[in-house]
LOLUMKOL-305020 format. One record per residue: residue number from 1; residue in one letter; chain; z, y, x of N, C-alpha, C in turn. Coordinates in Angstrom, 3 decimals, always signed. Example, Ala and Ser with C-alpha at 12.3 -4.5 7.8 and 13.67 -1.06 7.14 Angstrom:
<pts>
(1, 'a', 'A', (+7.800, -5.690, +13.190), (+7.800, -4.500, +12.300), (+7.800, -3.300, +13.200))
(2, 's', 'A', (+7.080, -2.250, +12.850), (+7.140, -1.060, +13.670), (+7.870, +0.030, +12.900))
</pts>
This chain:
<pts>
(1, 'x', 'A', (-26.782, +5.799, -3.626), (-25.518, +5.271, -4.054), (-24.428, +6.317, -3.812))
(2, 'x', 'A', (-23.724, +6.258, -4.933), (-22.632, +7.797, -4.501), (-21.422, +7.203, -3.665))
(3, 'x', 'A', (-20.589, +7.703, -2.800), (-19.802, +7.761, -2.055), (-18.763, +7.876, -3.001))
(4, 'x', 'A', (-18.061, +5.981, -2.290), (-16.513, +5.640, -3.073), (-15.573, +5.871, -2.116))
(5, 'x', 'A', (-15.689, +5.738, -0.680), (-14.313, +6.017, -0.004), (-14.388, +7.275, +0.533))
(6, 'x', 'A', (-13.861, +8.715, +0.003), (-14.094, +9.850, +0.107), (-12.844, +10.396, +0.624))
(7, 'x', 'A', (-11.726, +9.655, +0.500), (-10.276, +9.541, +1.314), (-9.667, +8.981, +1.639))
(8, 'x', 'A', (-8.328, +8.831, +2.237), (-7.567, +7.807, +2.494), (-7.250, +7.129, +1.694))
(9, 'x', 'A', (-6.398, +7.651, +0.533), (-6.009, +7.438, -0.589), (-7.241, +5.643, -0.811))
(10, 'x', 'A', (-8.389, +6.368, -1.287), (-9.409, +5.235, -1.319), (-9.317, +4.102, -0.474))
(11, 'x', 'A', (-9.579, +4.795, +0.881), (-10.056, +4.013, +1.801), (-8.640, +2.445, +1.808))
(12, 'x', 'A', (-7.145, +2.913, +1.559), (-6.229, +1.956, +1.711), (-6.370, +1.414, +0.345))
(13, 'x', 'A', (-7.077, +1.604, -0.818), (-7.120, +0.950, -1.699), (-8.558, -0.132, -1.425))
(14, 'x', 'A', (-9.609, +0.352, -1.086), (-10.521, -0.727, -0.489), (-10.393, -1.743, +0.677))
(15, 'x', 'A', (-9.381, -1.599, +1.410), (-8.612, -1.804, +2.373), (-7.823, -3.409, +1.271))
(16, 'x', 'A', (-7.305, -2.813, +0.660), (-6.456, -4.183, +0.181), (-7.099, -4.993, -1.066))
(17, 'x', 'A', (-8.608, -4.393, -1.191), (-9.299, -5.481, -2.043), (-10.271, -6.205, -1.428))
(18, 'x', 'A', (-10.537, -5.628, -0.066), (-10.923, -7.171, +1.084), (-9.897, -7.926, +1.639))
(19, 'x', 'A', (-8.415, -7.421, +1.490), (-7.551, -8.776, +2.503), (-7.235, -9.868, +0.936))
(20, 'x', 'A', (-7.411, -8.634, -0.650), (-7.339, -9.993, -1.330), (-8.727, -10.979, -1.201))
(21, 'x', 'A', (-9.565, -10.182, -1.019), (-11.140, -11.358, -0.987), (-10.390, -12.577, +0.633))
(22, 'x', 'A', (-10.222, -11.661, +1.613), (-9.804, -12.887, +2.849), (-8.794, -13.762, +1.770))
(23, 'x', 'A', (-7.966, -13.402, +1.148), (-7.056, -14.333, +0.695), (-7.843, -15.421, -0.514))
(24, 'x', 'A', (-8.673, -14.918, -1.328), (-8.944, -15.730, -2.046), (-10.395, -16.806, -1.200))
(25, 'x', 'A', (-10.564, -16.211, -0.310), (-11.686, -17.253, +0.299), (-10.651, -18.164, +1.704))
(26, 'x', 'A', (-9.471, -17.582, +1.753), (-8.958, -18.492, +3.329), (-9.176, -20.045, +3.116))
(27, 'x', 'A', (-9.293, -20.829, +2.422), (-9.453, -22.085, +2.140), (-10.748, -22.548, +3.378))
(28, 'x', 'A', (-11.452, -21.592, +3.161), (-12.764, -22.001, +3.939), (-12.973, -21.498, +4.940))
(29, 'x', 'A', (-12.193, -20.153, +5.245), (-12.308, -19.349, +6.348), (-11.274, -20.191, +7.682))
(30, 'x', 'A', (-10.413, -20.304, +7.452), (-9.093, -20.829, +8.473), (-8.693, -22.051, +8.294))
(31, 'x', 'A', (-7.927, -22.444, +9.436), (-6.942, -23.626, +9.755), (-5.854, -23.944, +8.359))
(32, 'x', 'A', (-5.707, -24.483, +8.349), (-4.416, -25.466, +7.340), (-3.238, -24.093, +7.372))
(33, 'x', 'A', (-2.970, -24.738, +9.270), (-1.232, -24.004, +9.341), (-1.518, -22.281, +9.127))
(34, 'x', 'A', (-2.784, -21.630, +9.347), (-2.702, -20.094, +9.564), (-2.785, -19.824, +7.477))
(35, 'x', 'A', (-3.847, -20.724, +6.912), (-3.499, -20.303, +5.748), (-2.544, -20.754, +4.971))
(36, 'x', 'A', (-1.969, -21.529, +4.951), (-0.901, -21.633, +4.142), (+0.585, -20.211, +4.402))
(37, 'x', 'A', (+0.360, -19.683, +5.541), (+1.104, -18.619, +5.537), (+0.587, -17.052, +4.876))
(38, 'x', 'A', (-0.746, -16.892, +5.090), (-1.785, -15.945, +5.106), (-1.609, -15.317, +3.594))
(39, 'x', 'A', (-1.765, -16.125, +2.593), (-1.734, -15.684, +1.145), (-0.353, -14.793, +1.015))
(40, 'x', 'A', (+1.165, -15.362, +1.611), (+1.780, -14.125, +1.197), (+1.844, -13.148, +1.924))
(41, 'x', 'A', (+1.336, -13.156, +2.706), (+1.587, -12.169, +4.105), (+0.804, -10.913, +3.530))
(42, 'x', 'A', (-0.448, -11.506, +3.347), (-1.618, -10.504, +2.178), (-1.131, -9.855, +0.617))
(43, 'x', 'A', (-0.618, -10.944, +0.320), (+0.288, -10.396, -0.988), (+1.293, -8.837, -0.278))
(44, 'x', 'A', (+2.052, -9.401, +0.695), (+2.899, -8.404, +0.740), (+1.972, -6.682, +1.506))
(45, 'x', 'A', (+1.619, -6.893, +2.005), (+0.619, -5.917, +2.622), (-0.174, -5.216, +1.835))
(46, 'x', 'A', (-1.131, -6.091, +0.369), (-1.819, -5.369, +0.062), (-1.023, -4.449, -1.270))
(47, 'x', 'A', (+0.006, -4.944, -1.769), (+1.252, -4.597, -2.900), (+1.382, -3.125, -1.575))
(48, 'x', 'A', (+1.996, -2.908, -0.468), (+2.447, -2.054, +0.525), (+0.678, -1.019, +0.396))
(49, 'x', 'A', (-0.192, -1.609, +0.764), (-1.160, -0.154, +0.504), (-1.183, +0.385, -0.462))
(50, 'x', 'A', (-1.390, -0.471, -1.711), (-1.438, -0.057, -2.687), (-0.199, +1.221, -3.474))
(51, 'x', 'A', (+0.793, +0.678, -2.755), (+1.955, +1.702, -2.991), (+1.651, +3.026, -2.115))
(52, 'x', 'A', (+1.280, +2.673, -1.170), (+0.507, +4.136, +0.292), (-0.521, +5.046, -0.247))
(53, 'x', 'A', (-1.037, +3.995, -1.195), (-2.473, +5.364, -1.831), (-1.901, +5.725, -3.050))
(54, 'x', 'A', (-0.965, +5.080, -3.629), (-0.505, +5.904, -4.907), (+0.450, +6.805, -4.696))
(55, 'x', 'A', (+1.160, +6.999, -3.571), (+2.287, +8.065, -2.982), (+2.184, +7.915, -2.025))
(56, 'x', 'A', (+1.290, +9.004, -1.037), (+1.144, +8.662, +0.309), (+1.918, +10.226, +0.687))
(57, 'x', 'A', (+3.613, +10.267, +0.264), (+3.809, +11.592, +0.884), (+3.803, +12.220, +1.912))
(58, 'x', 'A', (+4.115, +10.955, +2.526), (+4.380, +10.980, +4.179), (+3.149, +11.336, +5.024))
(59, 'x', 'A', (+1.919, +11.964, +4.045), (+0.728, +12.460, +4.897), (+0.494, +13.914, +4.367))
(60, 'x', 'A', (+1.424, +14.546, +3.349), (+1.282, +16.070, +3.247), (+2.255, +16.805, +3.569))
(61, 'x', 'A', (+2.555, +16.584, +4.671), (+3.604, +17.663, +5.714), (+2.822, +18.047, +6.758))
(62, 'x', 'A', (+3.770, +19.288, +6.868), (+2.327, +19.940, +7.961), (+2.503, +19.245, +9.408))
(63, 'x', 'A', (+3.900, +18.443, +9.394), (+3.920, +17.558, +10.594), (+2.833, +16.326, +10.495))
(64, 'x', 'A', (+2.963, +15.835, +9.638), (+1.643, +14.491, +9.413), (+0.592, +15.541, +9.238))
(65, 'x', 'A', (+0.317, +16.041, +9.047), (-0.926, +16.843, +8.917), (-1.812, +17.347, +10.079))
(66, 'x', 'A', (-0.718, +17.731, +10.904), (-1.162, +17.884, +12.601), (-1.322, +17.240, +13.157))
(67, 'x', 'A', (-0.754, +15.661, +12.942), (-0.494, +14.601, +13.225), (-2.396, +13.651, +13.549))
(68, 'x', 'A', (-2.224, +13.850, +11.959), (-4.047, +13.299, +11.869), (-5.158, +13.851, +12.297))
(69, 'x', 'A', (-5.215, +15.512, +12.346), (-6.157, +15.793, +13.100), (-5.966, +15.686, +14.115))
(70, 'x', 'A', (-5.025, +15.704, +14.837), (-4.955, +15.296, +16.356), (-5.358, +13.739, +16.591))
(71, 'x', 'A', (-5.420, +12.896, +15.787), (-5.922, +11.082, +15.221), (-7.263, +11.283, +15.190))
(72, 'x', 'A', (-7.729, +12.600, +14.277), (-9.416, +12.463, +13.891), (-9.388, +11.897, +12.827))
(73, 'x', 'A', (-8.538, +12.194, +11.516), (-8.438, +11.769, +10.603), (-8.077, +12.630, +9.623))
(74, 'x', 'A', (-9.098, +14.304, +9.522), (-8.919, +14.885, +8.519), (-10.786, +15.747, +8.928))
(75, 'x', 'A', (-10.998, +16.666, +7.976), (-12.393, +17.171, +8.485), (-14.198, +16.103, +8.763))
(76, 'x', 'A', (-14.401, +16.918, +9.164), (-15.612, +16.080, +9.897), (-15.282, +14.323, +10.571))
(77, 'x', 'A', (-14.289, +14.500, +11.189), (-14.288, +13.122, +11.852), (-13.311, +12.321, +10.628))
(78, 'x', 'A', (-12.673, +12.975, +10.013), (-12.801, +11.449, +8.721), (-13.430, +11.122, +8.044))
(79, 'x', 'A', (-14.521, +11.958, +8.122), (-15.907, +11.661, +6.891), (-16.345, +10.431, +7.730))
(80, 'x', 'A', (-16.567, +10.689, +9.292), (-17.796, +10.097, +10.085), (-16.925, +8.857, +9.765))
(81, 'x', 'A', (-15.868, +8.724, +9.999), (-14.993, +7.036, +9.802), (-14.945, +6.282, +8.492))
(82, 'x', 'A', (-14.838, +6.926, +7.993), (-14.890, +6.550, +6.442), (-16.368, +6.330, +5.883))
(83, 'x', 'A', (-17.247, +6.992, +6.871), (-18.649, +6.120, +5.999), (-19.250, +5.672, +6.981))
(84, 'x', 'A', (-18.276, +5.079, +8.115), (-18.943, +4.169, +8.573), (-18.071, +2.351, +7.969))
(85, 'x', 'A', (-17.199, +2.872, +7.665), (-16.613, +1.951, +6.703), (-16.694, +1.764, +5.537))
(86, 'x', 'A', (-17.561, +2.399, +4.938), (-18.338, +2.637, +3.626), (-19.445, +1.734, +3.474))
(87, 'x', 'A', (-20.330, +1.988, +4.637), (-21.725, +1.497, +5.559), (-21.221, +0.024, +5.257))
(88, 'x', 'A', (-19.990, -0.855, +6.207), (-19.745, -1.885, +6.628), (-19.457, -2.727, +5.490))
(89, 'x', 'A', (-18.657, -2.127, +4.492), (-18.110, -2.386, +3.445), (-19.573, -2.976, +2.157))
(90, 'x', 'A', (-20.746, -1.843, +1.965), (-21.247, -1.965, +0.999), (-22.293, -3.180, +1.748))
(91, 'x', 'A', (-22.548, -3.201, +3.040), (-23.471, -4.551, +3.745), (-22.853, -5.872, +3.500))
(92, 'x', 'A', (-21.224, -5.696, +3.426), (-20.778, -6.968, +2.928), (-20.572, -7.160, +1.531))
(93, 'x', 'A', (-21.023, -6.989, +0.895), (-20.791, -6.826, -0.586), (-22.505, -6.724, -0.797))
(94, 'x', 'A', (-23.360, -6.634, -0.149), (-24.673, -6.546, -0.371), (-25.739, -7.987, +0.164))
(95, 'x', 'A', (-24.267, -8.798, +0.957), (-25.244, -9.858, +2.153), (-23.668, -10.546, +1.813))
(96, 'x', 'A', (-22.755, -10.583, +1.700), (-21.838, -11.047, +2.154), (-21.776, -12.061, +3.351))
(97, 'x', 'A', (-20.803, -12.998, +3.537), (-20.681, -13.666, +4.797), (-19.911, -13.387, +5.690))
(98, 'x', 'A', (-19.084, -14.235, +6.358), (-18.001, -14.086, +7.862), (-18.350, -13.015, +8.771))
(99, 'x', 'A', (-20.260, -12.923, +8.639), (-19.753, -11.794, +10.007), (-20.059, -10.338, +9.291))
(100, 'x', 'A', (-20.511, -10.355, +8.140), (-20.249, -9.098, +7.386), (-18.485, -8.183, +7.385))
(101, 'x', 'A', (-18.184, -9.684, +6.383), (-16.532, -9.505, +6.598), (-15.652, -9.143, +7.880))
(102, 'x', 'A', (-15.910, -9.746, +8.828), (-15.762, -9.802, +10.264), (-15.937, -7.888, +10.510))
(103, 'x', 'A', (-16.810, -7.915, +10.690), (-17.607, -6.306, +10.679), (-16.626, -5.381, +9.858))
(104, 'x', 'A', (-16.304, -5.819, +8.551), (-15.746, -3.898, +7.645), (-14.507, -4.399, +7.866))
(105, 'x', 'A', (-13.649, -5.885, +8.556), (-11.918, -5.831, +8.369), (-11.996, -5.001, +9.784))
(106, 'x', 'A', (-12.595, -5.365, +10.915), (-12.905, -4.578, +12.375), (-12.541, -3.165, +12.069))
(107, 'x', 'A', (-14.048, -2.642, +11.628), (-14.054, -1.009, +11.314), (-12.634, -0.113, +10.555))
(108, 'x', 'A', (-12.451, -1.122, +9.262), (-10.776, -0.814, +8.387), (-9.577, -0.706, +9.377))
(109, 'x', 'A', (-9.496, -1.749, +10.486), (-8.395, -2.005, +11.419), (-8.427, -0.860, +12.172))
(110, 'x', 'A', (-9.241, -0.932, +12.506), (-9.324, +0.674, +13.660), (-8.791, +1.780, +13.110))
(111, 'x', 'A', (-9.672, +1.633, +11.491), (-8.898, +3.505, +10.909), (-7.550, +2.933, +10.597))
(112, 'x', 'A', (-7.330, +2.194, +10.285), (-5.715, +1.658, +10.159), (-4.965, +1.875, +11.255))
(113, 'x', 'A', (-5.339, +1.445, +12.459), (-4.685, +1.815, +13.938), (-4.973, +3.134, +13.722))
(114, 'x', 'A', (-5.553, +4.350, +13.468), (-5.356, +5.614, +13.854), (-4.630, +6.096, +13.311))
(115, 'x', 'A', (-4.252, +5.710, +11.591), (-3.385, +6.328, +10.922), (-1.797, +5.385, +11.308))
(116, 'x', 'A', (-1.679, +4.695, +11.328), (-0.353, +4.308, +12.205), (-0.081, +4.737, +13.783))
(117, 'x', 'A', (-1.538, +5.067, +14.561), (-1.107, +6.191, +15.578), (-0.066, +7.496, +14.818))
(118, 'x', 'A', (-1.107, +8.095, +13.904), (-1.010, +9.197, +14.150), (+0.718, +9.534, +12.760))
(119, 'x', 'A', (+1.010, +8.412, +12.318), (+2.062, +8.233, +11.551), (+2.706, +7.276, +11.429))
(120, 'x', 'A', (+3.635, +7.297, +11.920), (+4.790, +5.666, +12.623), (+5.129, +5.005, +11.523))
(121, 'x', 'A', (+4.350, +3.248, +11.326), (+4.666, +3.020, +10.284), (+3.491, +2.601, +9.238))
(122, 'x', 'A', (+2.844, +3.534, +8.851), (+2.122, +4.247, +8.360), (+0.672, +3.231, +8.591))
(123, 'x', 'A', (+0.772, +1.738, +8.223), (-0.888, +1.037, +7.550), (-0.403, +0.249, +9.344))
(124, 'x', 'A', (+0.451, +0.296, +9.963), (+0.704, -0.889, +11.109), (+0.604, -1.737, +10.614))
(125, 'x', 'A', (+1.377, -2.442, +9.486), (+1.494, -3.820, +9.116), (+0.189, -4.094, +8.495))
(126, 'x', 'A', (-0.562, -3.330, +8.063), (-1.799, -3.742, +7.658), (-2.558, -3.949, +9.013))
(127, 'x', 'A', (-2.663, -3.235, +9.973), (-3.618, -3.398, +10.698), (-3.392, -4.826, +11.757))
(128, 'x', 'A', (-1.975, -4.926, +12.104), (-1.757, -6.500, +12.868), (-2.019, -7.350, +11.799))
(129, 'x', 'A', (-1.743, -7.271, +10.469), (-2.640, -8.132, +9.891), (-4.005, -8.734, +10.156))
(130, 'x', 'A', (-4.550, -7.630, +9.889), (-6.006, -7.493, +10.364), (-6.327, -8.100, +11.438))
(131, 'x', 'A', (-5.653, -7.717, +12.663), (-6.088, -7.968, +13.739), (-6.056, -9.303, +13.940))
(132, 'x', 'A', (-4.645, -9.883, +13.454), (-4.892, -11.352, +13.544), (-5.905, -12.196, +12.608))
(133, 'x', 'A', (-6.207, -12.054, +11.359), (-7.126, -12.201, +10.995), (-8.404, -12.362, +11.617))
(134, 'x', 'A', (-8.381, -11.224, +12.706), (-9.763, -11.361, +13.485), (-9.465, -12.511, +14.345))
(135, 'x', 'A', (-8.960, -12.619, +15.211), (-8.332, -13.162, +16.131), (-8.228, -14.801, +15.320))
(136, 'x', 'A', (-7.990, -15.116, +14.681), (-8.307, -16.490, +13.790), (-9.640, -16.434, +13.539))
(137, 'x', 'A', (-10.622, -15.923, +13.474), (-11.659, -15.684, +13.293), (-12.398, -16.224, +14.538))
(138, 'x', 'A', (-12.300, -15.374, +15.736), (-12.807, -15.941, +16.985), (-11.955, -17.112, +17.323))
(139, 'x', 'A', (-11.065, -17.455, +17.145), (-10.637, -18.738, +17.463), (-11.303, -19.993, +17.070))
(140, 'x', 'A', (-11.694, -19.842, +15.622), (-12.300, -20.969, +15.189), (-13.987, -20.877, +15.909))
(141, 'x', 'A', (-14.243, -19.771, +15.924), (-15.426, -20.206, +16.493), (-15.525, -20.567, +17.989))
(142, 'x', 'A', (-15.126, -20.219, +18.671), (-14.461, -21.381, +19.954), (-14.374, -22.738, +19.985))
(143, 'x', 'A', (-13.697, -23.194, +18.809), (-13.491, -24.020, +18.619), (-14.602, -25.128, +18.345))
(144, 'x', 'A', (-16.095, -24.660, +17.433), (-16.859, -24.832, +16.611), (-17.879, -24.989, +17.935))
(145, 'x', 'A', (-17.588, -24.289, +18.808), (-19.054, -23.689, +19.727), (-18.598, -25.412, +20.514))
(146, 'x', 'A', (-17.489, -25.814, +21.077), (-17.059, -26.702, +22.102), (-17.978, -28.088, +21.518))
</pts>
């Protein structure tokens, strides 16, 4: 299978066609009160990557540039991240299911936290997205286990 997330650019565009899949499945995934907020929150976030991979200037200065390899997010170690989110991505799309999904929003959040490390701003609001997402995630199953 040839290799689709080969950059950032990509990677924030695959990035916002799983928070629309979380959005078009929250009905079944979450609580009442978390989704009825969730759909625009996702709207606005994934409209915001989508604008990040089509003009992501703010990552070709040689200040952001130093920025990310010092993150691990240019060279060798963005390949290794990016196909391990490649990996996570094509298992859920191959098996789908909560803990597939669970698995590539995890792996996405993390490279999302490095590139908002390593550039202020810069895929945060995507990634507390994310995170809460997860975080509703283990909640319900808490809930489920009692």
């Amino acid at each position: 299978m040839p290799v689709r997330v080969k950059n950032v650019n990509r990677f924030l565009f695959e990035m916002a066609r799983l928070l629309d899949i979380v959005s078009t499945c929250r009905e079944v995934l979450f609580r009442a009160p978390f989704r009825d907020n969730l759909a625009p929150a996702i709207e606005e976030a994934t409209g915001r990557l989508r604008q990040l991979a089509n003009n992501n200037d703010s990552m070709r200065s040689q200040e952001a540039r130093r920025k990310l390899h010092a993150a691990g997010l240019v060279g060798p170690q963005l390949k290794l991240k990016l196909e391990s989110f490649e990996s996570a991505l094509v298992a859920f799309e191959a098996e789908a299911g909560e803990n597939r999904l669970r698995e590539v929003l995890d792996v996405g959040g993390t490279i999302l936290g490095s590139l908002a490390g390593a550039i202020p701003g810069f895929g945060s609001f995507a990634q507390e997205l994310v995170e809460f997402i997860l975080k509703e995630f283990k909640k319900r199953w808490r809930i489920w286990r009692k």
